[in-house]
C-alpha positions, 0 to 999 in steps of 0.5 A, a space after each residue: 185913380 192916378 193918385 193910387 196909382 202914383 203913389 203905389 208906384 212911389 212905394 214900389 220905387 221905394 222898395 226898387 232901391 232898397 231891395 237893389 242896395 242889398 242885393 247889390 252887395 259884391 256885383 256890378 252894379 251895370 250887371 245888377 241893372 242889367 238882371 234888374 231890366 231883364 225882369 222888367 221886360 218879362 213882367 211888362 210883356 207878361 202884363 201886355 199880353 195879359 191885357 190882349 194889347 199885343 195887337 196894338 203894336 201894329 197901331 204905332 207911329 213913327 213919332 210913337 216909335 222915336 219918342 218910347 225909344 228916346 224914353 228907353 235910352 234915358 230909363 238906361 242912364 237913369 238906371 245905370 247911373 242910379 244903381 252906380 250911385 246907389 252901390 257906393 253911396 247911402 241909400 237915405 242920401 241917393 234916394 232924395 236926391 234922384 227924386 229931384 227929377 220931380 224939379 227937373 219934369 217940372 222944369 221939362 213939363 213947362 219947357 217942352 209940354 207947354 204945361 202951365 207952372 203955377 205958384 204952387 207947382 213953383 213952392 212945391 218943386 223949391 220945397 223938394 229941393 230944399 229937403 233934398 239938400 238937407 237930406 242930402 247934407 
């Protein structure tokens, strides 16, 4: 079931930058990323409360509390400075090369998550970056 979900949110992800290059033509692209948050957090509310897990709330940590605030703070830089890269390059070149954050989760995975890197997690992440580079050339 994750795979449908993964690659569902890959298609979704697609369309995020599609979508923002058109509708970024004569804006800002802070403000573009600021109209695109606002309706991300109407919609993720609107599937909390949909699902009745408002309550859970009240279950959080602390730890839980830091490490989704930390998350928030580097969803912000990865937005911001996407939708900059996004406005003023060509979205066949700005999209490869964000996707190199599957090299560097790999990376962060191994360091930080103790998830264990194997010959092929290793071909696979070295296959991306070669293609980003080319698509990136």
């Amino acid at each position: 079931m994750w795979l449908i979900y993964a690659l569902l949110s890959a298609v979704f992800a697609a369309l995020v930058s599609i979508l923002a290059k058109v509708g970024m033509q004569n804006i800002n692209s802070n403000l573009a990323v600021a109209i695109r948050t606002v309706v991300v957090l109407i919609t993720a509310w609107m599937f909390v409360f949909a699902a009745g897990r408002h309550n859970d709330l009240a279950s959080l940590t602390q730890r839980n509390w830091i490490f989704l605030i930390l998350s928030g703070l580097a969803t912000a830089a990865s937005w911001l400075f996407y939708f900059k890269a996004l406005q003023i390059g060509e979205a066949s070149k700005v999209i490869p090369v964000d996707k190199t954050s599957v090299v560097f989760g790999i990376l962060l995975a191994f360091l930080f998550l103790n998830e264990t890197i194997t010959i092929k997690t290793i071909l696979g992440g070295c296959l991306i970056l070669l293609g980003t580079i080319v698509l990136a050339l």
